[in-house]
C-alpha positions as CSV (number, residue, x, y, z in Angstrom):
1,X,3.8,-61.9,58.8
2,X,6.1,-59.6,56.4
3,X,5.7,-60.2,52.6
4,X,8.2,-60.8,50.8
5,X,9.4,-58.5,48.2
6,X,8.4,-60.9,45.5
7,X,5.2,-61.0,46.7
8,X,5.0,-57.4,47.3
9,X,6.4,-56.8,43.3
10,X,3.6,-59.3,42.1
11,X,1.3,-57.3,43.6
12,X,2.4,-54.0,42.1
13,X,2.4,-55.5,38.7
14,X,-0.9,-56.3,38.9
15,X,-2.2,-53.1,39.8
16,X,-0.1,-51.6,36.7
17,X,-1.6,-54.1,34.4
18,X,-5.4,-52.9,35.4
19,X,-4.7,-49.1,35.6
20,X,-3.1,-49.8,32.1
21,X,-5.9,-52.0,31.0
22,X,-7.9,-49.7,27.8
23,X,-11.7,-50.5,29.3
24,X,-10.7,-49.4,32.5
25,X,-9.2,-46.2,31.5
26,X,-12.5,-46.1,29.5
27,X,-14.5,-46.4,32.6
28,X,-12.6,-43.9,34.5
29,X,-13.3,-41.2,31.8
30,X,-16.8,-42.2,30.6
31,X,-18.5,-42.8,33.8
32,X,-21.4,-41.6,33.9
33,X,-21.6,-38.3,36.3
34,X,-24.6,-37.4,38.6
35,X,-26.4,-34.2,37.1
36,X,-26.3,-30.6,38.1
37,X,-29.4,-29.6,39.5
38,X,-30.0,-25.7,39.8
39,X,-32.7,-24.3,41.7
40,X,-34.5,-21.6,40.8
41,X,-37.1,-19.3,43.3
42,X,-39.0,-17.3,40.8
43,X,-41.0,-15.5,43.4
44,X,-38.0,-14.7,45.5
45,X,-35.8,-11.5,44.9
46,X,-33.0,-10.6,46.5
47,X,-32.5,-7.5,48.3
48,X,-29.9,-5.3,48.6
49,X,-29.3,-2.5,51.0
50,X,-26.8,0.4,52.4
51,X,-26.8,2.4,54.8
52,X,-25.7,6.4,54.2
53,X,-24.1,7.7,57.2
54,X,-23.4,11.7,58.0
55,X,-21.2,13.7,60.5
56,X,-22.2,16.9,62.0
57,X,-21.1,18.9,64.5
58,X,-18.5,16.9,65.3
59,X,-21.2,13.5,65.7
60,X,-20.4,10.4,63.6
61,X,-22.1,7.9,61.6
62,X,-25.6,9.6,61.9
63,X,-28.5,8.0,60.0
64,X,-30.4,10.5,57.3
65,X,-33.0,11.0,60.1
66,X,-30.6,11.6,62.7
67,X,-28.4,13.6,60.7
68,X,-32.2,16.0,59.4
69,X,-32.9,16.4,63.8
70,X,-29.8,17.2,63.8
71,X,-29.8,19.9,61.2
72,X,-33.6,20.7,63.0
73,X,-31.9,21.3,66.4
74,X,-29.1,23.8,65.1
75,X,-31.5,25.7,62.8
76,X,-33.3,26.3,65.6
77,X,-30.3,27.1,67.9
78,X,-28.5,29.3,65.5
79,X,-31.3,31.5,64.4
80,X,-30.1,34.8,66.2
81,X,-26.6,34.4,66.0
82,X,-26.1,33.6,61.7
83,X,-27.7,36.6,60.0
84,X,-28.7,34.2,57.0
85,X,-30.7,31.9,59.1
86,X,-32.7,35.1,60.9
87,X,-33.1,36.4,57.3
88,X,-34.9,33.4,55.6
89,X,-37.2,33.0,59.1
90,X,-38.1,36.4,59.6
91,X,-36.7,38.9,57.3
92,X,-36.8,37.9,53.2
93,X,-37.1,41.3,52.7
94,X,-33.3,41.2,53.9
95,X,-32.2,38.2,51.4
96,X,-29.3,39.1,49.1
97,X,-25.9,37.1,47.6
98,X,-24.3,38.0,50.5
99,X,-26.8,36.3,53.3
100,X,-26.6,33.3,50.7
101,X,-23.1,32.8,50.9
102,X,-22.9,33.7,54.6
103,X,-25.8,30.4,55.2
104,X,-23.7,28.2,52.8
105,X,-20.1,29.1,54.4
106,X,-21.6,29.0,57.9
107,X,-23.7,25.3,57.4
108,X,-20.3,23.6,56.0
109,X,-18.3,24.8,58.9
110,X,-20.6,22.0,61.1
111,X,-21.5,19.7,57.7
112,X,-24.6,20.5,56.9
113,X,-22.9,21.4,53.2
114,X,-25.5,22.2,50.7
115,X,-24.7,18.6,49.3
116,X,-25.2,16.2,52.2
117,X,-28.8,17.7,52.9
118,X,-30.2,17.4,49.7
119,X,-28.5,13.7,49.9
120,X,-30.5,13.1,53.3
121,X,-33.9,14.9,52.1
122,X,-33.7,12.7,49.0
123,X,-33.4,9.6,51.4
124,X,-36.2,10.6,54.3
125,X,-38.3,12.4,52.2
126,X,-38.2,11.0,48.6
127,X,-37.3,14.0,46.9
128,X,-34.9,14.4,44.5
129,X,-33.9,17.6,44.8
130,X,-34.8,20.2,47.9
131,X,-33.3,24.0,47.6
132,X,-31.1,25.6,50.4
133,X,-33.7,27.7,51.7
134,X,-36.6,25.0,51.7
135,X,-34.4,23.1,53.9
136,X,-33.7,25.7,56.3
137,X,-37.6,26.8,56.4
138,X,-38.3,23.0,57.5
139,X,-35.8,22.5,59.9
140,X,-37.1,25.5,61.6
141,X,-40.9,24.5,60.8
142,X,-41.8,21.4,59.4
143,X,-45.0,22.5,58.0
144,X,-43.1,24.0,55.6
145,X,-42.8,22.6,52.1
146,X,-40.4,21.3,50.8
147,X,-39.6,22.7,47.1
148,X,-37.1,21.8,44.5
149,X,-35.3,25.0,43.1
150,X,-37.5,24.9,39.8
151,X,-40.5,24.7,42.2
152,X,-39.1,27.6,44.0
153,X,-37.9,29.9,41.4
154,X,-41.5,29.5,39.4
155,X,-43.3,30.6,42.2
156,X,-41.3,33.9,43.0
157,X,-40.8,35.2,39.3
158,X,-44.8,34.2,39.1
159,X,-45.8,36.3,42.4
160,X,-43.0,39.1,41.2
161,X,-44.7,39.3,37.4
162,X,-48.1,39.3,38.8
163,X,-50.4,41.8,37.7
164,X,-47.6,43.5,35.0
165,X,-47.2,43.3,31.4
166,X,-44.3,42.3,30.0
167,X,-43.2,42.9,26.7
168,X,-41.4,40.8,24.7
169,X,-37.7,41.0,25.6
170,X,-38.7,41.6,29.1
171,X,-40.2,37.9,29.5
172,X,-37.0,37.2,28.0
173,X,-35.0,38.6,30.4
174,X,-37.1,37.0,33.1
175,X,-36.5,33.2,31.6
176,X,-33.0,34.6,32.0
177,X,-33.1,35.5,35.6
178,X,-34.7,32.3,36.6
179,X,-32.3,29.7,34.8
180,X,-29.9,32.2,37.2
181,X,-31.9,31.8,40.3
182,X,-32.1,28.2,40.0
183,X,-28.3,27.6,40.1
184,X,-28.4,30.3,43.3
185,X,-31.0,31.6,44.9
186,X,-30.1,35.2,44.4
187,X,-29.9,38.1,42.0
188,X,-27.6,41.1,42.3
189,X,-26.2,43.6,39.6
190,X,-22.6,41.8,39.9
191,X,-24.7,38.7,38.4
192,X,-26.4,40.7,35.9
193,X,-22.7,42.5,34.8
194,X,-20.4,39.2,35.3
195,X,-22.2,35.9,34.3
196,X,-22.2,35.0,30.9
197,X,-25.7,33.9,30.9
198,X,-26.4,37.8,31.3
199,X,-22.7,39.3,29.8
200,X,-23.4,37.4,26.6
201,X,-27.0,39.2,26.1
202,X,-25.7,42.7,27.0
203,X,-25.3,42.2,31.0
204,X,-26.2,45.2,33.6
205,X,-26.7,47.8,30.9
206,X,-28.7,46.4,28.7
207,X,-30.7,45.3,31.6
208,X,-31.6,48.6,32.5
209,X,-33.0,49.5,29.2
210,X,-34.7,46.4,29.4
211,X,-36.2,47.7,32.9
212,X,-35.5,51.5,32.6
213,X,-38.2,52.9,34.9
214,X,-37.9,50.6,38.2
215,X,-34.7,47.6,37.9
216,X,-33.3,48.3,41.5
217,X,-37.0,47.4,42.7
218,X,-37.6,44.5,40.5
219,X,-34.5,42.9,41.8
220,X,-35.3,43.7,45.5
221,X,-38.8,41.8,44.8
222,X,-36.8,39.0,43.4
223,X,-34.6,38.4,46.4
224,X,-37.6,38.7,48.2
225,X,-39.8,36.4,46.7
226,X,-37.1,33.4,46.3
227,X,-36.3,33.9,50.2
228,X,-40.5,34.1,50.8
Protein backbone atom coordinates (compact mmCIF):
# COMPACT_ATOMS: atom_id res chain seq x y z
CA UNK A 1 0.00 0.00 0.00
CA UNK A 2 1.37 3.59 -1.15
CA UNK A 3 2.21 6.02 1.75
CA UNK A 4 0.95 8.96 1.79
CA UNK A 5 2.98 12.02 1.41
CA UNK A 6 2.42 13.00 4.89
CA UNK A 7 3.65 9.94 5.98
CA UNK A 8 6.48 9.96 3.68
CA UNK A 9 7.39 13.93 4.97
CA UNK A 10 7.26 12.62 8.62
CA UNK A 11 9.60 10.26 7.82
CA UNK A 12 12.08 12.61 6.19
CA UNK A 13 11.90 14.88 9.19
CA UNK A 14 12.93 12.39 11.25
CA UNK A 15 15.90 11.43 9.56
CA UNK A 16 16.95 15.30 9.45
CA UNK A 17 16.47 15.63 13.08
CA UNK A 18 19.05 12.61 13.86
CA UNK A 19 21.65 13.49 11.13
CA UNK A 20 21.32 16.98 12.78
CA UNK A 21 21.36 15.59 16.23
CA UNK A 22 25.21 17.01 17.84
CA UNK A 23 26.06 13.26 19.53
CA UNK A 24 25.48 11.69 16.43
CA UNK A 25 27.60 13.95 14.34
CA UNK A 26 29.96 13.30 17.28
CA UNK A 27 29.82 9.67 16.69
CA UNK A 28 30.25 9.88 13.05
CA UNK A 29 33.60 11.80 13.48
CA UNK A 30 34.99 10.23 16.70
CA UNK A 31 34.40 6.63 16.03
CA UNK A 32 36.87 4.85 16.89
CA UNK A 33 38.91 3.42 13.61
CA UNK A 34 40.48 -0.08 13.27
CA UNK A 35 44.44 0.29 13.32
CA UNK A 36 46.91 0.11 10.57
CA UNK A 37 48.87 -2.80 10.83
CA UNK A 38 52.25 -2.88 8.69
CA UNK A 39 54.21 -5.84 8.22
CA UNK A 40 57.56 -5.93 8.14
CA UNK A 41 59.94 -9.11 6.70
CA UNK A 42 63.32 -8.28 8.05
CA UNK A 43 65.00 -11.19 6.59
CA UNK A 44 63.45 -10.65 3.23
CA UNK A 45 65.00 -8.35 0.47
CA UNK A 46 63.82 -7.51 -2.51
CA UNK A 47 65.46 -8.09 -5.71
CA UNK A 48 65.72 -6.25 -8.60
CA UNK A 49 67.00 -7.23 -12.04
CA UNK A 50 67.55 -6.19 -15.86
CA UNK A 51 68.45 -7.63 -18.53
CA UNK A 52 71.17 -5.93 -21.09
CA UNK A 53 70.53 -6.85 -24.58
CA UNK A 54 73.12 -6.40 -27.72
CA UNK A 55 72.76 -6.59 -31.57
CA UNK A 56 75.38 -7.89 -33.80
CA UNK A 57 75.70 -8.62 -37.10
CA UNK A 58 72.47 -7.86 -37.80
CA UNK A 59 71.11 -10.44 -34.60
CA UNK A 60 68.78 -8.75 -31.98
CA UNK A 61 68.28 -8.85 -28.34
CA UNK A 62 71.38 -11.10 -27.67
CA UNK A 63 72.21 -11.77 -24.02
CA UNK A 64 76.04 -10.68 -22.81
CA UNK A 65 76.94 -14.33 -23.36
CA UNK A 66 75.36 -14.66 -26.62
CA UNK A 67 76.45 -11.40 -27.71
CA UNK A 68 80.75 -12.60 -26.26
CA UNK A 69 80.07 -16.24 -28.80
CA UNK A 70 79.04 -14.09 -30.97
CA UNK A 71 82.00 -11.77 -30.98
CA UNK A 72 84.13 -15.49 -30.43
CA UNK A 73 82.67 -16.80 -33.73
CA UNK A 74 83.58 -13.59 -35.95
CA UNK A 75 87.07 -13.25 -34.37
CA UNK A 76 87.61 -16.43 -35.44
CA UNK A 77 85.98 -16.00 -38.98
CA UNK A 78 87.56 -12.68 -39.75
CA UNK A 79 91.05 -13.39 -38.79
CA UNK A 80 92.56 -13.45 -42.49
CA UNK A 81 90.44 -11.08 -43.99
CA UNK A 82 90.88 -7.66 -41.27
CA UNK A 83 94.62 -7.03 -41.13
CA UNK A 84 94.17 -5.84 -37.35
CA UNK A 85 92.67 -9.09 -36.19
CA UNK A 86 95.73 -11.18 -38.10
CA UNK A 87 98.09 -8.64 -36.46
CA UNK A 88 97.08 -9.02 -32.71
CA UNK A 89 96.93 -13.17 -33.37
CA UNK A 90 99.95 -13.68 -35.09
CA UNK A 91 101.95 -10.61 -35.93
CA UNK A 92 102.41 -7.79 -32.88
CA UNK A 93 105.46 -7.09 -34.38
CA UNK A 94 103.04 -5.58 -37.10
CA UNK A 95 100.85 -3.37 -34.49
CA UNK A 96 100.75 0.30 -35.15
CA UNK A 97 97.86 3.37 -34.97
CA UNK A 98 96.87 2.35 -38.12
CA UNK A 99 95.97 -1.53 -37.43
CA UNK A 100 94.23 0.01 -34.22
CA UNK A 101 91.96 2.17 -35.97
CA UNK A 102 91.41 -0.37 -38.77
CA UNK A 103 90.14 -3.17 -35.62
CA UNK A 104 87.97 -0.29 -34.08
CA UNK A 105 86.39 0.96 -37.52
CA UNK A 106 85.98 -2.58 -38.79
CA UNK A 107 84.32 -4.20 -35.15
CA UNK A 108 81.59 -1.14 -35.11
CA UNK A 109 80.68 -1.80 -38.68
CA UNK A 110 78.92 -5.34 -37.16
CA UNK A 111 78.60 -3.74 -33.28
CA UNK A 112 81.06 -5.09 -31.58
CA UNK A 113 82.05 -1.11 -30.77
CA UNK A 114 84.75 -0.85 -28.30
CA UNK A 115 81.89 0.12 -25.82
CA UNK A 116 79.38 -2.71 -25.88
CA UNK A 117 82.24 -5.33 -25.19
CA UNK A 118 83.68 -3.97 -22.35
CA UNK A 119 79.75 -3.51 -21.26
CA UNK A 120 79.36 -7.45 -21.88
CA UNK A 121 82.91 -8.53 -20.31
CA UNK A 122 81.94 -6.36 -17.28
CA UNK A 123 78.66 -8.43 -17.09
CA UNK A 124 79.99 -12.26 -17.91
CA UNK A 125 83.17 -11.81 -16.51
CA UNK A 126 83.15 -9.31 -13.62
CA UNK A 127 85.57 -6.99 -14.79
CA UNK A 128 85.35 -3.59 -14.96
CA UNK A 129 87.29 -2.66 -17.51
CA UNK A 130 88.86 -5.17 -20.39
CA UNK A 131 91.18 -3.42 -23.30
CA UNK A 132 90.48 -3.86 -27.06
CA UNK A 133 93.20 -6.15 -27.69
CA UNK A 134 92.50 -8.47 -24.50
CA UNK A 135 89.18 -8.93 -25.92
CA UNK A 136 90.14 -9.84 -29.29
CA UNK A 137 93.07 -12.38 -27.87
CA UNK A 138 89.97 -14.17 -25.93
CA UNK A 139 87.55 -14.38 -28.44
CA UNK A 140 90.13 -16.01 -30.45
CA UNK A 141 91.58 -18.15 -27.36
CA UNK A 142 89.97 -18.07 -24.21
CA UNK A 143 92.93 -19.04 -22.26
CA UNK A 144 93.94 -15.80 -22.77
CA UNK A 145 93.73 -13.20 -20.00
CA UNK A 146 91.79 -10.82 -19.74
CA UNK A 147 93.62 -7.38 -18.78
CA UNK A 148 92.41 -4.00 -18.07
CA UNK A 149 94.38 -1.26 -20.06
CA UNK A 150 96.55 -0.29 -16.81
CA UNK A 151 97.20 -4.09 -16.55
CA UNK A 152 98.25 -4.08 -20.09
CA UNK A 153 100.28 -0.98 -20.47
CA UNK A 154 102.36 -1.92 -17.09
CA UNK A 155 103.35 -5.09 -18.44
CA UNK A 156 104.62 -3.83 -21.96
CA UNK A 157 106.61 -0.57 -20.78
CA UNK A 158 107.94 -3.22 -17.82
CA UNK A 159 109.16 -6.00 -20.54
CA UNK A 160 110.30 -2.85 -22.94
CA UNK A 161 112.43 -1.11 -19.92
CA UNK A 162 113.84 -4.39 -18.90
CA UNK A 163 117.37 -4.74 -18.38
CA UNK A 164 118.06 -0.66 -19.26
CA UNK A 165 118.80 2.28 -17.29
CA UNK A 166 116.91 5.07 -17.40
CA UNK A 167 117.81 8.31 -16.38
CA UNK A 168 115.75 10.65 -14.93
CA UNK A 169 113.77 12.47 -17.54
CA UNK A 170 113.66 9.34 -19.50
CA UNK A 171 111.42 7.49 -16.78
CA UNK A 172 109.70 10.60 -17.19
CA UNK A 173 109.03 10.34 -20.50
CA UNK A 174 107.99 6.69 -20.08
CA UNK A 175 105.13 7.63 -17.34
CA UNK A 176 104.23 9.88 -20.29
CA UNK A 177 103.91 7.28 -22.86
CA UNK A 178 101.96 5.03 -20.73
CA UNK A 179 99.16 7.53 -19.39
CA UNK A 180 99.12 7.74 -23.66
CA UNK A 181 98.94 4.06 -24.21
CA UNK A 182 96.30 3.55 -21.82
CA UNK A 183 93.71 5.93 -23.63
CA UNK A 184 95.03 3.95 -27.09
CA UNK A 185 96.91 1.23 -27.37
CA UNK A 186 99.51 2.67 -29.68
CA UNK A 187 102.42 5.05 -29.95
CA UNK A 188 103.47 6.79 -33.20
CA UNK A 189 105.56 10.04 -33.82
CA UNK A 190 102.20 11.90 -34.90
CA UNK A 191 101.27 11.18 -30.97
CA UNK A 192 104.46 12.23 -29.79
CA UNK A 193 104.39 15.70 -32.21
CA UNK A 194 100.42 16.36 -31.80
CA UNK A 195 98.97 15.46 -28.33
CA UNK A 196 99.25 17.81 -25.73
CA UNK A 197 100.25 15.39 -23.11
CA UNK A 198 103.62 15.23 -25.31
CA UNK A 199 103.32 18.96 -27.21
CA UNK A 200 103.17 20.63 -23.89
CA UNK A 201 106.55 18.85 -22.68
CA UNK A 202 108.44 19.54 -25.96
CA UNK A 203 106.64 16.76 -28.33
CA UNK A 204 108.67 14.78 -31.11
CA UNK A 205 111.87 16.81 -30.74
CA UNK A 206 112.47 16.91 -27.50
CA UNK A 207 111.70 13.21 -27.49
CA UNK A 208 114.57 12.55 -29.51
CA UNK A 209 116.98 14.13 -27.32
CA UNK A 210 115.38 12.40 -24.63
CA UNK A 211 116.05 9.04 -26.75
CA UNK A 212 118.88 10.27 -29.12
CA UNK A 213 120.73 7.04 -29.88
CA UNK A 214 117.64 4.44 -30.67
CA UNK A 215 113.72 6.28 -30.50
CA UNK A 216 112.47 4.72 -33.81
CA UNK A 217 113.31 1.22 -32.03
CA UNK A 218 112.03 2.03 -28.61
CA UNK A 219 108.67 2.86 -30.21
CA UNK A 220 108.60 -0.27 -32.42
CA UNK A 221 109.16 -2.32 -29.02
CA UNK A 222 106.32 -0.41 -27.59
CA UNK A 223 103.74 -1.32 -30.24
CA UNK A 224 105.04 -4.55 -29.88
CA UNK A 225 104.77 -5.22 -26.38
CA UNK A 226 101.12 -3.57 -25.91
CA UNK A 227 99.88 -5.90 -28.99
CA UNK A 228 102.05 -8.97 -27.16
Amino acid sequence: MAKSFSEIFDGFSSVMELLQNEQFQKLLTDYERAKKVFMVGYEVQDEVSSIVLFEAEGRYGLQPTDYLLAFSEFVKRKENEIAAIGILLNKPKDWNTNALNELKEKLKESNYDEANLQKAHRIVYHKDTVDIISMVKHAAKETEPLLSPDERVNQAIRKVTAGKTLNAEQQKWMEYIKEHLKQNMTLDENDLQELPVFADRGGLNKFKKVFPADFPQIIYEINQAIAA
